[in-house]
C-alpha positions as CSV (number, residue, x, y, z in Angstrom):
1,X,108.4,107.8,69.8
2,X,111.2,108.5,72.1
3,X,111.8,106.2,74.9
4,X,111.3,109.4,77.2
5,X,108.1,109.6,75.7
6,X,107.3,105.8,75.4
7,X,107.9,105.8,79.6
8,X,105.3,109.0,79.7
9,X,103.0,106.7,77.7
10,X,103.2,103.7,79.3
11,X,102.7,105.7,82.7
12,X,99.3,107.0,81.7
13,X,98.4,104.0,80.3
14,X,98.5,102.3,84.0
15,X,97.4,105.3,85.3
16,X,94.5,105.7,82.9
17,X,94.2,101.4,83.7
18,X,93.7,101.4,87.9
19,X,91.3,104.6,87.4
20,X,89.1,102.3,85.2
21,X,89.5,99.6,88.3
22,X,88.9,102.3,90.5
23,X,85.8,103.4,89.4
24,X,84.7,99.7,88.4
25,X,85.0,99.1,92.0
26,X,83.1,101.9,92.9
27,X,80.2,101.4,91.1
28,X,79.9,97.6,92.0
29,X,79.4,99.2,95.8
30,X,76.8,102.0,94.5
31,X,74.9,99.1,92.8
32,X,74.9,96.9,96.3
33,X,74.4,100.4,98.3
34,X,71.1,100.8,95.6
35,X,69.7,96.9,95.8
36,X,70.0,97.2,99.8
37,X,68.0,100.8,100.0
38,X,65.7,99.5,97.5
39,X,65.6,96.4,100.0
40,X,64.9,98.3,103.2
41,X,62.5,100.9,101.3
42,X,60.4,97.7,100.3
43,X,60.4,96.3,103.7
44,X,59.2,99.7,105.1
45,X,56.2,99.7,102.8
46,X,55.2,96.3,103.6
47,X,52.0,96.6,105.6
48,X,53.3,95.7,109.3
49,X,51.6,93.6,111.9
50,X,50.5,94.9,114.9
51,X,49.5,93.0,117.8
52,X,46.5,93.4,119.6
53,X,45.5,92.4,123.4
54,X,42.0,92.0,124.4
């Protein structure tokens, strides 16, 4: 290998490196976005409590 080639290599390599960080990333905040809907979808089915005035 070159080291015009070895430069190209090493380039995607990084590149190829921070998309995997990238993503990572991204589906640590789908998994929170998930957990909090399934949160708030819970608490909507919960039976709610009304108050009543005689």
């Amino acid at each position: 290998m070159n080291d015009q080639n070895r430069v190209s290599y090493d380039s995607l390599v990084t590149k190829v490196h921070q998309q995997e960080e990238t993503i990572t990333q991204l589906l640590v905040i789908i998994a929170a976005t998930n957990r909090k809907l399934s949160d708030l979808i819970e608490a909507q089915n919960q039976p709610k409590h009304s108050l009543t005035h005689s």
